[in-house]
C-alpha positions as CSV (number, residue, x, y, z in Angstrom):
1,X,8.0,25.4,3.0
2,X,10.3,23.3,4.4
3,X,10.4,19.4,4.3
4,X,10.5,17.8,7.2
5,X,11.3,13.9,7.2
6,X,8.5,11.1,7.3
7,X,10.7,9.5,9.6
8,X,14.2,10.5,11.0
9,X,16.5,8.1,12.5
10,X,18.7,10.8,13.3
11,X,16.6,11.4,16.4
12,X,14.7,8.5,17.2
13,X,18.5,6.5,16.9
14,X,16.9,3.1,16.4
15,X,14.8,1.6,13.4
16,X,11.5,2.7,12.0
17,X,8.6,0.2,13.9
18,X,6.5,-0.8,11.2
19,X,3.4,-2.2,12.0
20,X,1.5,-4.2,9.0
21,X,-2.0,-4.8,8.3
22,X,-2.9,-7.3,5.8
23,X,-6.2,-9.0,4.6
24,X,-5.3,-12.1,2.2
25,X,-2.1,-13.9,1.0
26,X,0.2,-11.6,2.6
27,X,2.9,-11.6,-0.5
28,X,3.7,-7.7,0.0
29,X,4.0,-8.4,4.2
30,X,6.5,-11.4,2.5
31,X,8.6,-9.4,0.5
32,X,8.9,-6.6,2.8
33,X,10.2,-9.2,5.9
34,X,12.5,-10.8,3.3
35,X,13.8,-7.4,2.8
36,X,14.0,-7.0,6.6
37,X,16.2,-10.0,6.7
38,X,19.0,-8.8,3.7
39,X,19.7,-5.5,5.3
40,X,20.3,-7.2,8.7
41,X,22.6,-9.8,7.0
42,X,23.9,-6.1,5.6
43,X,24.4,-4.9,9.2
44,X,21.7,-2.2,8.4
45,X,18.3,-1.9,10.3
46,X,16.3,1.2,8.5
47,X,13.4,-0.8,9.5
48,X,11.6,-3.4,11.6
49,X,8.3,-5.1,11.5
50,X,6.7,-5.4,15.0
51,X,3.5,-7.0,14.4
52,X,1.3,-8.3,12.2
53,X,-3.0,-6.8,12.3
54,X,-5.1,-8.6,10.0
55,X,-9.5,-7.8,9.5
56,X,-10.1,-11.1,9.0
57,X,-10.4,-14.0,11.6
58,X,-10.7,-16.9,8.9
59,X,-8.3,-19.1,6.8
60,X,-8.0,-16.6,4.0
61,X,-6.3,-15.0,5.5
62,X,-2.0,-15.9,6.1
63,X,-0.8,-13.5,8.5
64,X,-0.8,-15.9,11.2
65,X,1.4,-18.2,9.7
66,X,3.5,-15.5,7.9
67,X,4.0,-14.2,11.7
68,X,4.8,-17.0,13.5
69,X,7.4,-18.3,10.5
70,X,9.3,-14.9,11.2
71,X,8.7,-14.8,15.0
72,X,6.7,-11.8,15.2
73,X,3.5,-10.2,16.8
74,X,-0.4,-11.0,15.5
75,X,-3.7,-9.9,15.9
76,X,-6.8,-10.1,14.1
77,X,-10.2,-8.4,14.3
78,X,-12.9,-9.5,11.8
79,X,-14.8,-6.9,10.3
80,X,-17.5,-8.7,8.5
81,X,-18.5,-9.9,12.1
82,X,-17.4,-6.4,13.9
83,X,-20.7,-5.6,10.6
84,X,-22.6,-8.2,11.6
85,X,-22.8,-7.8,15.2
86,X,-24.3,-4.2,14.6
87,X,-26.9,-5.0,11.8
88,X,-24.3,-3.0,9.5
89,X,-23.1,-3.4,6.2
90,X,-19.3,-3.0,5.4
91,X,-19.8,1.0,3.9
92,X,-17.0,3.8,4.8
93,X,-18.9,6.5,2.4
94,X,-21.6,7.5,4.6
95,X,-21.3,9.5,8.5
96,X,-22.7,6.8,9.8
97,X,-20.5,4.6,8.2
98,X,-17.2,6.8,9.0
99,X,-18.1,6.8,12.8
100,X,-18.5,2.5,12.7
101,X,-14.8,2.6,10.7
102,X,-13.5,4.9,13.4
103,X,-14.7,2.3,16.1
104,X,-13.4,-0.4,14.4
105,X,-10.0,1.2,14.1
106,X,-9.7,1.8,17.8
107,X,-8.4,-1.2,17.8
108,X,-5.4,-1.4,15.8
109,X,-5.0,2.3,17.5
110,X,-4.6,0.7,20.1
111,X,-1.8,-1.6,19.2
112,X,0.0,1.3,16.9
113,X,0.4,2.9,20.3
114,X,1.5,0.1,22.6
115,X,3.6,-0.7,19.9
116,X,5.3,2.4,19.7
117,X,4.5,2.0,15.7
118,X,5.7,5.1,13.5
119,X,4.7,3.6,10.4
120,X,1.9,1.3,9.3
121,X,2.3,-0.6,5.8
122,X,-0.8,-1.9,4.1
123,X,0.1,-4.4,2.8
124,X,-2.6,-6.0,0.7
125,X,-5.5,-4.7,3.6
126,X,-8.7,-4.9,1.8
127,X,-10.5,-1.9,4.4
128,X,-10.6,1.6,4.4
129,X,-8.8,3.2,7.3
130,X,-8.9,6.6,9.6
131,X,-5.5,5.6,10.4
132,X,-2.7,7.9,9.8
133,X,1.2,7.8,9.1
134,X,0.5,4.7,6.3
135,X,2.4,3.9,3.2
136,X,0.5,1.9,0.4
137,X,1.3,0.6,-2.9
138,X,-1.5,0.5,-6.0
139,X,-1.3,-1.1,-9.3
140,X,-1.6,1.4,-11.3
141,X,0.7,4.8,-12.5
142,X,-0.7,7.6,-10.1
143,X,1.3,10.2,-12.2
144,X,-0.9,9.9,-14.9
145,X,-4.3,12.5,-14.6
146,X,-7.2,12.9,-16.5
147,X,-8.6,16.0,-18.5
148,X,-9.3,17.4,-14.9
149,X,-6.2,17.0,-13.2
150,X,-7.2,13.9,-11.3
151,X,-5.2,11.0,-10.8
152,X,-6.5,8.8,-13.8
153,X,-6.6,5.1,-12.5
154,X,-7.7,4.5,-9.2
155,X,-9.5,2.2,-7.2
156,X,-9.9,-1.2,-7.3
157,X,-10.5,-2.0,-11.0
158,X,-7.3,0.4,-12.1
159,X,-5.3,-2.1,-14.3
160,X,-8.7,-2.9,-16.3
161,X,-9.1,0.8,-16.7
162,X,-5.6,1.2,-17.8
163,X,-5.9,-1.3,-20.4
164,X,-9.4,-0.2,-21.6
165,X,-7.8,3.2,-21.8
166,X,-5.0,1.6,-24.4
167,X,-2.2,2.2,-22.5
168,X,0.7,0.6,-23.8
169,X,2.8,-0.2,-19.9
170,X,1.6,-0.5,-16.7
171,X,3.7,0.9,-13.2
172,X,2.7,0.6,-9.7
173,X,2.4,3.4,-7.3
174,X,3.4,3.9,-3.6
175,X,1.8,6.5,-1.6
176,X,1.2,7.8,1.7
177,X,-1.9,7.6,2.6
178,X,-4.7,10.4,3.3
179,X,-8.3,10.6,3.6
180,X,-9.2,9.7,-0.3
181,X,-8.7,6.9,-2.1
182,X,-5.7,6.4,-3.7
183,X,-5.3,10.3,-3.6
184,X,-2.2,10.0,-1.2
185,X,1.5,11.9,-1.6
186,X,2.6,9.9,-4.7
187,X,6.3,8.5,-3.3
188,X,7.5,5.5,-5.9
189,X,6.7,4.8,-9.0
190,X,7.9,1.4,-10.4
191,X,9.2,0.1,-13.4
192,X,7.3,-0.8,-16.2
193,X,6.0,-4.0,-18.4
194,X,4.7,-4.3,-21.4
195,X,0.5,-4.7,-22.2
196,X,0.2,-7.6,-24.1
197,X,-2.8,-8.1,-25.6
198,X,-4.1,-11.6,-26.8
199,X,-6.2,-9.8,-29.9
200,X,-7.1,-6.0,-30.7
201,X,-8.2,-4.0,-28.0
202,X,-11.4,-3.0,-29.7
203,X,-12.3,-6.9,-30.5
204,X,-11.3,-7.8,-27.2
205,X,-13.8,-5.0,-25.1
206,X,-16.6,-7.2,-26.2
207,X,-15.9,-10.3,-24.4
208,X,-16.1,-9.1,-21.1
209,X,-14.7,-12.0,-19.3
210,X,-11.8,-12.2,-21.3
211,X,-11.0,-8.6,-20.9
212,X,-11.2,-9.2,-17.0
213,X,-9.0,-12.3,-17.3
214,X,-6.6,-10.3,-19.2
215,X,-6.5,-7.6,-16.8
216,X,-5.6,-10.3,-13.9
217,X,-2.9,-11.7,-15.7
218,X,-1.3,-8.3,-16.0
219,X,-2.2,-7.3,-12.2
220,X,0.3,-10.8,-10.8
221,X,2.8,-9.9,-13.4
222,X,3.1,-6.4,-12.2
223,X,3.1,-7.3,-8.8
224,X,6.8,-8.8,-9.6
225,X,8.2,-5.8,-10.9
226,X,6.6,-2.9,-9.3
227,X,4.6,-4.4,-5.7
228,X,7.0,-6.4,-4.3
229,X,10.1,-3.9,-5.1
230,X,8.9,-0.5,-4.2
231,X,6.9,-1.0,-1.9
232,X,9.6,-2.3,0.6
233,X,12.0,0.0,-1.1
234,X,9.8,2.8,-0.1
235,X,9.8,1.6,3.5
236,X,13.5,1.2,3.7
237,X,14.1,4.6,2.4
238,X,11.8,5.9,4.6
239,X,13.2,4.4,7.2
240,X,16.3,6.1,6.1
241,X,15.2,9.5,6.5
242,X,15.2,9.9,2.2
243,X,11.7,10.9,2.1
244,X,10.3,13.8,3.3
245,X,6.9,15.7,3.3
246,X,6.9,19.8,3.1
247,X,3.3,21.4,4.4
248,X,1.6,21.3,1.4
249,X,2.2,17.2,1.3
250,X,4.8,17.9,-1.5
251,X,7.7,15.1,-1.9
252,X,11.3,15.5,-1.6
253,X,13.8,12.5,-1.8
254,X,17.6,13.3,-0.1
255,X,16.4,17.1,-0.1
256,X,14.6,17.1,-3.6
257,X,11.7,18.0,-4.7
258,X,10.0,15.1,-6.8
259,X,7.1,15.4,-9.0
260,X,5.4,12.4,-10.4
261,X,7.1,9.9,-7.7
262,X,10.6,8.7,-7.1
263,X,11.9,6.5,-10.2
264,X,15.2,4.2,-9.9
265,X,17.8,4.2,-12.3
């Protein structure tokens, strides 16, 4: 099986057009337009935002102001009110509620391809999408599996499982996306740091609240170390032509097979 690069600028001879979609504060949209900007000042372009798509049409959400502070692109569809206006809840895990997320996505469809868009970054984009050719990053070490082979931490709640579980470091994960969740081509796994623990683990499982609290602290510091430097790493290298995809969705960086995710150093 041969790998075949996620995106090759030796044919398209220009950079990768990224489109992101973001829901909230926009910090990994941020980091990866501040990353943008050093490899221009570099005289290197692996990469270029074009636009900016956000789900929600309130003041939650930054995109707006993150776009028009780096002159680009934006566009926002509300999902909560796309809901409301059909007497639907927000649910992806039924038929019917697959066919309403298909609708939905018609939209940014719709700009991916006026765009010209061969890459979509989620970056912090709170809904499921039917979209294809997307990179994401989790907070969580998608190398590690359970007793079935599964990837062990997944989901929303991943770095509270991780520390109920006792692990002892915490990574975050890139992947490109597929139908599942979280259940992508694992591409970059980050650094680590440290659990740290205010009391025993055992003591601390029955306060609840504190456990969650815990949890959060650990999620913003890992978002230093691991979001916010592989997931536009990721991007730039793909937009290198360093990562490539064989036919059974196996990962190869500069021709090599990787297992368990592409680690620096």
């Amino acid at each position: 099986m041969r790998p075949v690069p996620i995106f090759d600028p030796s044919q398209k001879k220009r950079p990768m057009r990224v489109g992101v979609f973001m829901s909230g504060s926009g910090t990994n949209c941020i980091k990866l337009l501040e990353r943008q900007r050093e490899l221009e000042k570099e005289g290197v372009r692996p990469f270029e935002v074009v636009f900016i798509f956000s789900d929600r049409s309130d003041g939650k959400c930054k995109g707006e102001s993150i776009a028009h502070k780096y002159g680009i692109p934006y566009f926002s569809y509300d999902i909560r009110r796309f809901h409301q206006l059909r007497g639907r809840k927000r649910e992806v895990h039924t038929k019917e509620g697959l066919e309403l997320r298909r609708e939905f996505d018609q939209v940014p469809k719709r700009l991916v391809e006026a765009f010209e868009v061969d890459m979509v970054a989620l970056a912090g984009y709170m809904s499921y999408t039917t979209l294809q050719r997307c990179v994401n990053v989790h907070p969580a070490d998608l190398s590690i599996l359970d007793q079935r082979g599964k990837r062990k931490y997944v989901g929303d709640r991943a770095v509270l499982e991780a520390i109920k579980a006792g692990e002892k470091e915490l990574r975050s994960s890139t992947i490109w996306v597929d139908e599942g969740v979280d259940t992508g081509p694992l591409l970059m796994v980050s650094q680590p740091i440290a659990v740290r623990l205010p009391r025993p683990l055992e003591e601390l499982k029955k306060d609840p609240a504190e456990l969650e609290r815990v949890a959060q602290e650990h999620q913003e510091q890992l978002k230093e170390v691991g979001d916010w430097r592989i997931f536009p790493k990721t991007i730039e290298m793909i937009g290198e032509g360093r990562f490539a995809l064989d036919e059974a969705k196996n990962v190869y960086v500069d021709g090599i097979l990787v297992k368990g995710g592409f680690r620096e150093g």
